[in-house]
ZABA-64436 format. One record per residue: chain; residue in one letter; x, y, z of N, C-alpha, C, O, CB in turn. Coordinates in Angstrom, 2 decimals, always signed. Glycine has a CB too. Example, Ala and Ser with C-alpha at 12.3 -4.5 7.8 and 13.67 -1.06 7.14 Angstrom:
ZABA-64436
- A / A / +13.19 / -5.69 / +7.80 / +12.30 / -4.50 / +7.80 / +13.20 / -3.30 / +7.80 / +14.24 / -3.32 / +8.46 / +11.31 / -4.47 / +9.05
- A / S / +12.85 / -2.25 / +7.08 / +13.67 / -1.06 / +7.14 / +12.90 / +0.03 / +7.87 / +13.41 / +1.14 / +8.04 / +14.08 / -0.60 / +5.72
END
This chain:
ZABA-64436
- A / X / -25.72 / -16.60 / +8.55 / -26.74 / -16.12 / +7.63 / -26.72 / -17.01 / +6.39 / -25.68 / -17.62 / +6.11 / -26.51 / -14.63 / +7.25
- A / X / -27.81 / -17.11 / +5.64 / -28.09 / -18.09 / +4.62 / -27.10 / -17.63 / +3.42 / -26.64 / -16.49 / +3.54 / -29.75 / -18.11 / +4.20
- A / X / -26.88 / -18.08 / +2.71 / -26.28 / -16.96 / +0.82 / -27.33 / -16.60 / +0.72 / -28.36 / -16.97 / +1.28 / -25.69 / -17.72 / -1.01
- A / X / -27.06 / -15.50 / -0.34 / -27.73 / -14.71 / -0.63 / -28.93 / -15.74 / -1.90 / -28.70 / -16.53 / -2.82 / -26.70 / -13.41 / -1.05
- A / X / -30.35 / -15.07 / -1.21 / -32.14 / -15.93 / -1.79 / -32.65 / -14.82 / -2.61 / -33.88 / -14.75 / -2.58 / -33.66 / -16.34 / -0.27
- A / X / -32.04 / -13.89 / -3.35 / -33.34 / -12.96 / -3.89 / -33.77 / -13.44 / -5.07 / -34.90 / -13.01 / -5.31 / -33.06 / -11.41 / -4.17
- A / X / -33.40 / -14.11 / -5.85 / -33.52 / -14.34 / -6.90 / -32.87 / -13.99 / -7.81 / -33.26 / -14.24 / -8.95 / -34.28 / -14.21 / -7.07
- A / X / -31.60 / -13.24 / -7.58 / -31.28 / -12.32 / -8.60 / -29.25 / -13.53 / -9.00 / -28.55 / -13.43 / -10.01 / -31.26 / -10.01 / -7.66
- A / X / -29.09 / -14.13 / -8.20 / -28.36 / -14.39 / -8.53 / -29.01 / -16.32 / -8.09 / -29.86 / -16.81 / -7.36 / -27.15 / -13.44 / -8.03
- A / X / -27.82 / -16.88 / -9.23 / -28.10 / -18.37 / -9.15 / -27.65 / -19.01 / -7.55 / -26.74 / -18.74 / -6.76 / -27.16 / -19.13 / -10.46
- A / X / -28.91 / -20.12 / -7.56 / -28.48 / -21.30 / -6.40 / -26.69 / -21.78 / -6.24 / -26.18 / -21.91 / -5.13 / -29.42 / -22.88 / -6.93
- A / X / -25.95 / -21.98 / -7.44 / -24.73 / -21.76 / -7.50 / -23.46 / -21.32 / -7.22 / -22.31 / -21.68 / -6.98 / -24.76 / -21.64 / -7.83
- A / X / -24.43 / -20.06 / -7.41 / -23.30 / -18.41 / -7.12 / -23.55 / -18.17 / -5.96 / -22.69 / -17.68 / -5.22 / -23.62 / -16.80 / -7.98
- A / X / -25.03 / -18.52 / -5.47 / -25.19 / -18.02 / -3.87 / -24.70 / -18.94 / -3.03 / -24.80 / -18.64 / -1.84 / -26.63 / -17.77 / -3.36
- A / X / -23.96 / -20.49 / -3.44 / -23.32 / -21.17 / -2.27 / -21.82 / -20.95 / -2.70 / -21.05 / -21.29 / -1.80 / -23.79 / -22.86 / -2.04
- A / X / -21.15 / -20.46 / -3.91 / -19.69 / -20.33 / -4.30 / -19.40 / -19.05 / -3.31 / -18.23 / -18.98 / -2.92 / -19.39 / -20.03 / -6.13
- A / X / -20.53 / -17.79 / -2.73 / -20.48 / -16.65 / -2.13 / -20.23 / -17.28 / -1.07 / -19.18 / -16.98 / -0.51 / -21.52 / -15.71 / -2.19
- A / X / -20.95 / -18.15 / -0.56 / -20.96 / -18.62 / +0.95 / -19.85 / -19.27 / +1.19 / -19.62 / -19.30 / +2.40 / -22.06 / -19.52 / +1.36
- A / X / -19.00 / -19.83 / +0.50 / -17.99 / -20.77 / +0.63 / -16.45 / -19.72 / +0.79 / -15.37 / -20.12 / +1.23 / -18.08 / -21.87 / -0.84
- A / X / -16.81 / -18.14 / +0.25 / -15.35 / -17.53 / -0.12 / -15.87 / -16.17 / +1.41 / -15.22 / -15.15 / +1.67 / -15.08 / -16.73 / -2.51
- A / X / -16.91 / -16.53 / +2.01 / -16.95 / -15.06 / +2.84 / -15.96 / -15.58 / +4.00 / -15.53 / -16.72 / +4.18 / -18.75 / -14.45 / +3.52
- A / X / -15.71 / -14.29 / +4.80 / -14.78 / -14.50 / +5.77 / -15.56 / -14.80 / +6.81 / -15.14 / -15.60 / +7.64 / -13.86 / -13.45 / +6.02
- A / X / -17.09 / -14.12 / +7.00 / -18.03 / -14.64 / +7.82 / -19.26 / -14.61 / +7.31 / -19.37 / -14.19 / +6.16 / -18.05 / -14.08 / +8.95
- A / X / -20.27 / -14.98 / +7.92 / -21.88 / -15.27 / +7.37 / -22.29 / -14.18 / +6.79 / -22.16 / -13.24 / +7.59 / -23.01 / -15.61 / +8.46
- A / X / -22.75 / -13.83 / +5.76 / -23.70 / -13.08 / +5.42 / -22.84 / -11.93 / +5.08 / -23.40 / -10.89 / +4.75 / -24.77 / -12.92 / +6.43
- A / X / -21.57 / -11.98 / +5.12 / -20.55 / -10.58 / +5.10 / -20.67 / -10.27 / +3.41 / -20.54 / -9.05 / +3.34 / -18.52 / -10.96 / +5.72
- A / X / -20.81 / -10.65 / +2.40 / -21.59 / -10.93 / +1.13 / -22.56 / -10.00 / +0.79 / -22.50 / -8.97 / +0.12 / -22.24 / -12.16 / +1.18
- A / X / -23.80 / -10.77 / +1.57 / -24.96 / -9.86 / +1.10 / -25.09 / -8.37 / +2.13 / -25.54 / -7.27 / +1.83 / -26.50 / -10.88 / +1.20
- A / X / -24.45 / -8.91 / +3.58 / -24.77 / -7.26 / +3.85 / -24.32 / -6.12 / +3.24 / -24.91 / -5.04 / +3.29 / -24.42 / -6.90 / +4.98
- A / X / -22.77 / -6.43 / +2.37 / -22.18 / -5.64 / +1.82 / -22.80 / -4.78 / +0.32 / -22.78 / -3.61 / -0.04 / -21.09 / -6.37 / +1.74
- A / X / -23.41 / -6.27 / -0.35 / -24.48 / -5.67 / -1.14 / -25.24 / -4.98 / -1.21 / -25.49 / -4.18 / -2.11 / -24.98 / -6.00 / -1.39
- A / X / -26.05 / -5.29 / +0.36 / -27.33 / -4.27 / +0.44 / -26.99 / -3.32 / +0.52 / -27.43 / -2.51 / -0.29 / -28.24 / -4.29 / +1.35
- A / X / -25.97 / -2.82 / +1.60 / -25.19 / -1.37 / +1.67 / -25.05 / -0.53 / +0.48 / -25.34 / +0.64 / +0.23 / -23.78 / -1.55 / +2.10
- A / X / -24.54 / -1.47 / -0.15 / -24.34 / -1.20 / -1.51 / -25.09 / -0.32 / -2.13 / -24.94 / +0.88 / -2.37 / -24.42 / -2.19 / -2.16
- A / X / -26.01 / -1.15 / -2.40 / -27.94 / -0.78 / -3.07 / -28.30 / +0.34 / -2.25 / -29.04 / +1.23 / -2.68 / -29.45 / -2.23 / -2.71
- A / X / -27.91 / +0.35 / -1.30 / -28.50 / +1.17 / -0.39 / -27.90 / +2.65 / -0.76 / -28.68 / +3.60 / -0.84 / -28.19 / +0.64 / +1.13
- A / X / -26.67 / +2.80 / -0.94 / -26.25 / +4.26 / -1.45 / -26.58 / +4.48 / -2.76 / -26.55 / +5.61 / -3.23 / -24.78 / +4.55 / -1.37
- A / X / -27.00 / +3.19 / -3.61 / -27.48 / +3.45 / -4.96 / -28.89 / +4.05 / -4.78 / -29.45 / +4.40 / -5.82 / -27.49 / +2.10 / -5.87
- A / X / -29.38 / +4.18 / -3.90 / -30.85 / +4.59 / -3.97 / -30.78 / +6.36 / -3.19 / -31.30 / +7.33 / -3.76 / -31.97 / +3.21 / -2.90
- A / X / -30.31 / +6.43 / -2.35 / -29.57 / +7.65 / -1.88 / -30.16 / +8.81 / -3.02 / -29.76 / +8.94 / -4.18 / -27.70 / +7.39 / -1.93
- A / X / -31.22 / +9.59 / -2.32 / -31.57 / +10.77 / -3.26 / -30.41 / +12.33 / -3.35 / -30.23 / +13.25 / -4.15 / -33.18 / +11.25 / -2.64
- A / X / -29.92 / +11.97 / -2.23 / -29.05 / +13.07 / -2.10 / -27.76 / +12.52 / -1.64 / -27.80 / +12.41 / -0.41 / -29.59 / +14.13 / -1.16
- A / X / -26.78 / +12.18 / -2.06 / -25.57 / +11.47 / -1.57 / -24.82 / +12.54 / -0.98 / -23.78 / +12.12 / -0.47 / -24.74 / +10.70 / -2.66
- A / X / -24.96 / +13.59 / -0.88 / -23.60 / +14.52 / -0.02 / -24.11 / +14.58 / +1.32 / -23.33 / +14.79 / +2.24 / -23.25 / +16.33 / -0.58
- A / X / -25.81 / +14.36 / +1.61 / -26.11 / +14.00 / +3.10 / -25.61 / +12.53 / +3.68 / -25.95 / +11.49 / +3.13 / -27.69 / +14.06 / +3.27
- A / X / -25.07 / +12.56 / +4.42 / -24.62 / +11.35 / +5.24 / -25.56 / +11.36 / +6.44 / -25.63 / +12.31 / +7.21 / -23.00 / +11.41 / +5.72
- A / X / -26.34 / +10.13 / +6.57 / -26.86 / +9.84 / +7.53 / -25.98 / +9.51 / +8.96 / -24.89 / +9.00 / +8.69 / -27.57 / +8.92 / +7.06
- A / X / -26.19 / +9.67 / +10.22 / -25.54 / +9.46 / +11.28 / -25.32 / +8.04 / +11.50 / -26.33 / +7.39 / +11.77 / -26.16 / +10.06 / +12.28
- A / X / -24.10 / +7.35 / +11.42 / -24.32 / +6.19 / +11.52 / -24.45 / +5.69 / +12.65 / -24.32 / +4.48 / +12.81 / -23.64 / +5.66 / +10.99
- A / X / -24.76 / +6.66 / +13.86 / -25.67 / +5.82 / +15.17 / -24.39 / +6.01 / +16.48 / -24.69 / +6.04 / +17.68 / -26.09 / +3.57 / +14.67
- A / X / -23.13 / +6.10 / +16.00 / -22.46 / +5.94 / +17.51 / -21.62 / +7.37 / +17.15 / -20.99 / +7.92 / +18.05 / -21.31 / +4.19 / +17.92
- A / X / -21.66 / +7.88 / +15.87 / -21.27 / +9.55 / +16.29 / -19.50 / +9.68 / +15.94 / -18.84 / +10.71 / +15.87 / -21.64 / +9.91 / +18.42
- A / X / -19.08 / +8.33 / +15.75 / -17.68 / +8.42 / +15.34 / -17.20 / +8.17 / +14.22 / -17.26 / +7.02 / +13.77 / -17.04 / +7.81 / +15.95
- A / X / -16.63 / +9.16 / +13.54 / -16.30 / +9.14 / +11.74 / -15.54 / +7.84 / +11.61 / -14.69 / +7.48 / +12.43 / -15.17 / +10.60 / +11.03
- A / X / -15.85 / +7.21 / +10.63 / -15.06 / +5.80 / +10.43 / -15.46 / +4.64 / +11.06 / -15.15 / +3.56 / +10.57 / -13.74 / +5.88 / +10.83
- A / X / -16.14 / +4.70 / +12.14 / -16.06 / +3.40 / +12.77 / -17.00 / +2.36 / +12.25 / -16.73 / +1.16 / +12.34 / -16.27 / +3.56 / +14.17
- A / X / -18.18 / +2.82 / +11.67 / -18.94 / +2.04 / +11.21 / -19.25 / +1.38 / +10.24 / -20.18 / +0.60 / +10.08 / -19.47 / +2.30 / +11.32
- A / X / -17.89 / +1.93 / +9.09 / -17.43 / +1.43 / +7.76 / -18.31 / +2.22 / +6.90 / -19.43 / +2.62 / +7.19 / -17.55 / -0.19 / +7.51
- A / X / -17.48 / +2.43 / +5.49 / -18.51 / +3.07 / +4.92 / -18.49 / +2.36 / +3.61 / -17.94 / +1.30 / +3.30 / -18.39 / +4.61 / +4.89
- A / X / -19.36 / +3.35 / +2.76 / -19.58 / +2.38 / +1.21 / -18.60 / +1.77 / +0.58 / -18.62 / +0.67 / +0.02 / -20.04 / +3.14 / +0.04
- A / X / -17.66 / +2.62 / +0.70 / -16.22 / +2.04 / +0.08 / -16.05 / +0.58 / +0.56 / -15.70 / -0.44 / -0.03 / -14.81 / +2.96 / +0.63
- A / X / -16.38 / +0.80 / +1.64 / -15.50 / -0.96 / +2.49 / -16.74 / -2.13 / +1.69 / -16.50 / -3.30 / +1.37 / -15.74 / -1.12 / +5.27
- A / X / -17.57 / -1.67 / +1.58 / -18.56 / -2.61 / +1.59 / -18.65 / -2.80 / -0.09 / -19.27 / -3.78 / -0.50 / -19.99 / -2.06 / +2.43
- A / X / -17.84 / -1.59 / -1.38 / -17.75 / -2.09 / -2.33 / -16.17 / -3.12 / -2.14 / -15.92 / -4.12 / -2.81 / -17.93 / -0.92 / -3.37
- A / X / -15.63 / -2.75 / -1.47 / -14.35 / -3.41 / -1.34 / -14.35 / -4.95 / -1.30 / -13.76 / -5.86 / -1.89 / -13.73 / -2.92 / -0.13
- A / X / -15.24 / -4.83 / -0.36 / -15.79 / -6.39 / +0.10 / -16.09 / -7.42 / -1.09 / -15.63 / -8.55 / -1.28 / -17.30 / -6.26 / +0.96
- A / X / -17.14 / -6.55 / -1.97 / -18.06 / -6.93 / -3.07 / -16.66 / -7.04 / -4.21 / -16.35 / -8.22 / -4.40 / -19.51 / -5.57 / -3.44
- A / X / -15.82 / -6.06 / -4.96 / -14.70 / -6.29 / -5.52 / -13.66 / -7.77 / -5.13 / -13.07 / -8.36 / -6.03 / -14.08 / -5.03 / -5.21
- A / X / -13.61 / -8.11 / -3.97 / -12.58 / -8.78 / -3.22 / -13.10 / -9.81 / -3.47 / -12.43 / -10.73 / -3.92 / -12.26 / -8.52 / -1.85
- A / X / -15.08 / -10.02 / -3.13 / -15.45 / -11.39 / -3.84 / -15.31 / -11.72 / -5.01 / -14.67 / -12.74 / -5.28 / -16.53 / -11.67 / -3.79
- A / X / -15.69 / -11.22 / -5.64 / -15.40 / -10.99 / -7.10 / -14.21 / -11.85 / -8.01 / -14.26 / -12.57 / -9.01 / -15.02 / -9.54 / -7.13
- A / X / -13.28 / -11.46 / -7.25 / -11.75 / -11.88 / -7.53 / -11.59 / -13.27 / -6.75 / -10.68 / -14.02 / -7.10 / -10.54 / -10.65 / -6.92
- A / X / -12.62 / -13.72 / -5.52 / -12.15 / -14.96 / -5.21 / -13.16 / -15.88 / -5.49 / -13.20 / -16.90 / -4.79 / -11.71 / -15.05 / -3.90
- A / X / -14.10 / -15.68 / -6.52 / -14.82 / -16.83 / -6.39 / -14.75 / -17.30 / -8.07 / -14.33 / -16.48 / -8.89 / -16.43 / -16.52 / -5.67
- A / X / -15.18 / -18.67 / -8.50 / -15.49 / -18.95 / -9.60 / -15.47 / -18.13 / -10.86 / -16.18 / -17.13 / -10.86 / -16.42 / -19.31 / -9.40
- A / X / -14.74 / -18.38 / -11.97 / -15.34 / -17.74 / -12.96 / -16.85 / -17.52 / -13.07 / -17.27 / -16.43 / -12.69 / -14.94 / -18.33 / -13.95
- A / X / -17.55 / -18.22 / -13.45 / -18.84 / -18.08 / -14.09 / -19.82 / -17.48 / -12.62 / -20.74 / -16.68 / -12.82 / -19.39 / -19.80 / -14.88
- A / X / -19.57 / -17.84 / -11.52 / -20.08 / -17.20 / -10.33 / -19.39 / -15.71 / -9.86 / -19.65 / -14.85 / -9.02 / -19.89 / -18.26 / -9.21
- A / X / -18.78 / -15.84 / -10.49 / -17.12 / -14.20 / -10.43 / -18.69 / -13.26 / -11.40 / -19.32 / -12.30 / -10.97 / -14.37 / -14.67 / -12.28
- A / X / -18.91 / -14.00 / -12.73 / -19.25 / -13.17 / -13.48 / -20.35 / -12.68 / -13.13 / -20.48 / -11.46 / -13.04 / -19.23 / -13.52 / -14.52
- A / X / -21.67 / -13.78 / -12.79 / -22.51 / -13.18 / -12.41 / -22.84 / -12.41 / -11.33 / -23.92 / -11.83 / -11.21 / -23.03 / -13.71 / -12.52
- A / X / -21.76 / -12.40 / -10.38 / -22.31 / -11.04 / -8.86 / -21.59 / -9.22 / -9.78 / -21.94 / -8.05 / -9.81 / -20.68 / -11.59 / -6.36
- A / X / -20.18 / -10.30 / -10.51 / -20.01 / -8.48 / -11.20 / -21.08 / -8.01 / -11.92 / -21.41 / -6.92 / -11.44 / -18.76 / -8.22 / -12.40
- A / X / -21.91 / -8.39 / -13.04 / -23.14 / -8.25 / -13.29 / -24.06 / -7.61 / -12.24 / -24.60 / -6.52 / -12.42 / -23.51 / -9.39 / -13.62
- A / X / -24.15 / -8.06 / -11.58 / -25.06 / -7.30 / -10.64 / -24.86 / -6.11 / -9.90 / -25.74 / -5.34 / -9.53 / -25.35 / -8.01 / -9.79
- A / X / -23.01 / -5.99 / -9.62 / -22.91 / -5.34 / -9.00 / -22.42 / -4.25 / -10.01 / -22.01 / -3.27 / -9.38 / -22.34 / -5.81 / -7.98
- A / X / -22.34 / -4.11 / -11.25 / -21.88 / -3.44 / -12.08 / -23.03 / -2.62 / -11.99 / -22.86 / -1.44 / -11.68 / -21.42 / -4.04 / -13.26
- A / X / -24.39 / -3.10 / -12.25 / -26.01 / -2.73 / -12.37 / -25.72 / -1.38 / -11.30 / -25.52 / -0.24 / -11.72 / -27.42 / -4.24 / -11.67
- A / X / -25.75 / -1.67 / -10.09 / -25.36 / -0.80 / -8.68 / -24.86 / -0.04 / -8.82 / -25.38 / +0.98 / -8.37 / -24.71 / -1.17 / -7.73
- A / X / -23.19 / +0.16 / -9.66 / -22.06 / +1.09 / -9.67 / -22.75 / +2.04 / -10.45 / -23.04 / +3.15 / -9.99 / -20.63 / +0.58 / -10.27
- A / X / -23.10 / +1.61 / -11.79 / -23.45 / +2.15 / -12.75 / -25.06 / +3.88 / -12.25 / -25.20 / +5.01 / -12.73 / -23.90 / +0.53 / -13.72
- A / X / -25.76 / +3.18 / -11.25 / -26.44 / +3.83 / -10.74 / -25.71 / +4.99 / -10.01 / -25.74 / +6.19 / -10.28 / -27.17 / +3.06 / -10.11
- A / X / -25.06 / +4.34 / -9.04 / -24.25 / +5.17 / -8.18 / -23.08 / +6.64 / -8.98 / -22.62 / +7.67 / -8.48 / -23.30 / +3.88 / -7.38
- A / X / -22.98 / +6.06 / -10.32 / -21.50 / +6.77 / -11.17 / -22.86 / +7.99 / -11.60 / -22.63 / +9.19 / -11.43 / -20.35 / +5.46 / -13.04
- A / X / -24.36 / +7.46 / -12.20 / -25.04 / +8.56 / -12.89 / -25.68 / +9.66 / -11.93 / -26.41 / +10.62 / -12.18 / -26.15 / +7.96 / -13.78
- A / X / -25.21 / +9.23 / -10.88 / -25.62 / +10.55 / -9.95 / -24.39 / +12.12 / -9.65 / -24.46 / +13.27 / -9.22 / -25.90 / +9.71 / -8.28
- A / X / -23.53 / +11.31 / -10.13 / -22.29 / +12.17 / -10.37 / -21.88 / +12.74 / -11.57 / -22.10 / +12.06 / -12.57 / -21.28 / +11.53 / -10.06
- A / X / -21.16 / +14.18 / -11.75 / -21.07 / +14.38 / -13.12 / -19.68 / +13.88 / -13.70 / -19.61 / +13.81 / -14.93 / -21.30 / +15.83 / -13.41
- A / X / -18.74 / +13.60 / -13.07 / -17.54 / +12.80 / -13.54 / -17.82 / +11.59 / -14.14 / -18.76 / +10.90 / -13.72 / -16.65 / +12.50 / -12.50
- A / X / -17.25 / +11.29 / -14.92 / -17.12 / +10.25 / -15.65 / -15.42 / +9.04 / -14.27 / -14.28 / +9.49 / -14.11 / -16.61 / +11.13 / -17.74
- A / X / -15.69 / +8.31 / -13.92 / -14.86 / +7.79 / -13.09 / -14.62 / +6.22 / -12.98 / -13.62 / +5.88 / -12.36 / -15.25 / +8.29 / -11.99
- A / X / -15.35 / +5.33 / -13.46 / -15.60 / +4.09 / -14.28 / -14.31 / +3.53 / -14.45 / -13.65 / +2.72 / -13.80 / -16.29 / +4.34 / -15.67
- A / X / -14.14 / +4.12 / -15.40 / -12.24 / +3.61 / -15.79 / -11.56 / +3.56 / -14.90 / -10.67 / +2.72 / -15.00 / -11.25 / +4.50 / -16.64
- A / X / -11.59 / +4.32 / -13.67 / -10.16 / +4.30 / -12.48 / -10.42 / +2.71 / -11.79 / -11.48 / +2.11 / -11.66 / -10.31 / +5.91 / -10.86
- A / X / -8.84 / +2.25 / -11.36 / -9.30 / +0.88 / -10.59 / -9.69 / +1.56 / -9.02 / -8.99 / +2.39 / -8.44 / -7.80 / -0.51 / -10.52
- A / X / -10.60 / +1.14 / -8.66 / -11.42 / +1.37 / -7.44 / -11.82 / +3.11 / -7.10 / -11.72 / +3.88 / -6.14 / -10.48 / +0.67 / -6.14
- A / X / -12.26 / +3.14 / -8.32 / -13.01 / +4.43 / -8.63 / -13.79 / +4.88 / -7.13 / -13.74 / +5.99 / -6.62 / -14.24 / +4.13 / -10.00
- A / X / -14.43 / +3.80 / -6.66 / -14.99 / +4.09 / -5.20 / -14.48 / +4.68 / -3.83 / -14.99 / +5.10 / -2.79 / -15.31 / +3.06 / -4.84
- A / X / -13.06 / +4.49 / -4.43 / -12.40 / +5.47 / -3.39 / -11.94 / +6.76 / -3.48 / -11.08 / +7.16 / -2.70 / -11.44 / +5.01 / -2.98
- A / X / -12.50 / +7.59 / -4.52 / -12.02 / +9.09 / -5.52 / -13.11 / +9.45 / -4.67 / -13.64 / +8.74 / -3.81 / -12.11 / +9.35 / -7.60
- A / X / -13.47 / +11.00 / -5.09 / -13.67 / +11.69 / -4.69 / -15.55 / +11.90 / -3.66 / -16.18 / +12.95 / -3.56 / -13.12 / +12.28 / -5.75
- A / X / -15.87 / +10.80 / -3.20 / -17.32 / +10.81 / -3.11 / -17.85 / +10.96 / -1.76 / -17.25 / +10.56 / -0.77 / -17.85 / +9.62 / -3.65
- A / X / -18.82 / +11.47 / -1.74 / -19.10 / +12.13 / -0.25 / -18.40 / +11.39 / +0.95 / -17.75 / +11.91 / +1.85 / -20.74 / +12.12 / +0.09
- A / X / -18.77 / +9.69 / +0.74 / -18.72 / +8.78 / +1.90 / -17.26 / +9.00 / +2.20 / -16.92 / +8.92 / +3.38 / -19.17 / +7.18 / +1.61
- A / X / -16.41 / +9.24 / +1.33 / -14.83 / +9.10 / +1.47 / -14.18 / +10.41 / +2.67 / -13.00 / +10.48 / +3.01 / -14.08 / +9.36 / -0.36
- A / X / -15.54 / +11.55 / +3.24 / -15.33 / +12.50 / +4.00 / -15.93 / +12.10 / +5.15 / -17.07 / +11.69 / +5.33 / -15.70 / +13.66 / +3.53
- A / X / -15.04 / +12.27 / +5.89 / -15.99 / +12.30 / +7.42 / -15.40 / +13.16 / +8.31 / -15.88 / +13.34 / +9.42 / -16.10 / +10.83 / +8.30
END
């Protein structure tokens, strides 16, 4: 898969992404996932993820994990701008909840629907 083209991050950052994934596109799918529970009108419904077995299909956590893990291996100035973006995401995801949880390191793994199966 290409780095990531939306526009939202630099020509730069989207080949420093491509250079630190473990495979193609493992980057942005993790993102979209991402985005994808940020948009989530009701987060305590879990959609079926298709084969019916809790865990197997990874859940948000893994896919912020992913996004954290890049984070830490790429470039400063390319480090900074995907946390930027992905901060944008968290930040969505934290105001749907009434805890305040921000401060914990990998807050994404406390108490949130996806973490039940």
């Amino acid at each position: 898969m290409a780095p990531i083209r939306d526009g939202r991050l630099s020509g730069s950052t989207s080949a420093a992404i491509a250079r630190v994934e473990d495979w193609p596109g493992q980057i942005h799918d993790s993102l979209q996932n991402w985005e994808r529970e940020a948009r989530r009108t009701n987060p305590w419904i879990r959609p079926s993820n298709g084969c019916d077995i809790s865990g197997c299909c990874g859940a948000p956590r893994d896919d912020r994990d992913i996004l954290e893990q890049a984070i830490h291996r790429l470039p400063r100035r390319s480090a900074q701008e995907l946390r930027r973006l992905v901060r944008a995401i968290d930040e969505r995801i934290l105001s749907t909840f009434p805890a305040r949880l921000d401060h914990y390191h990998r807050w994404w793994h406390a108490d949130f629907p996806w973490n039940h199966g």
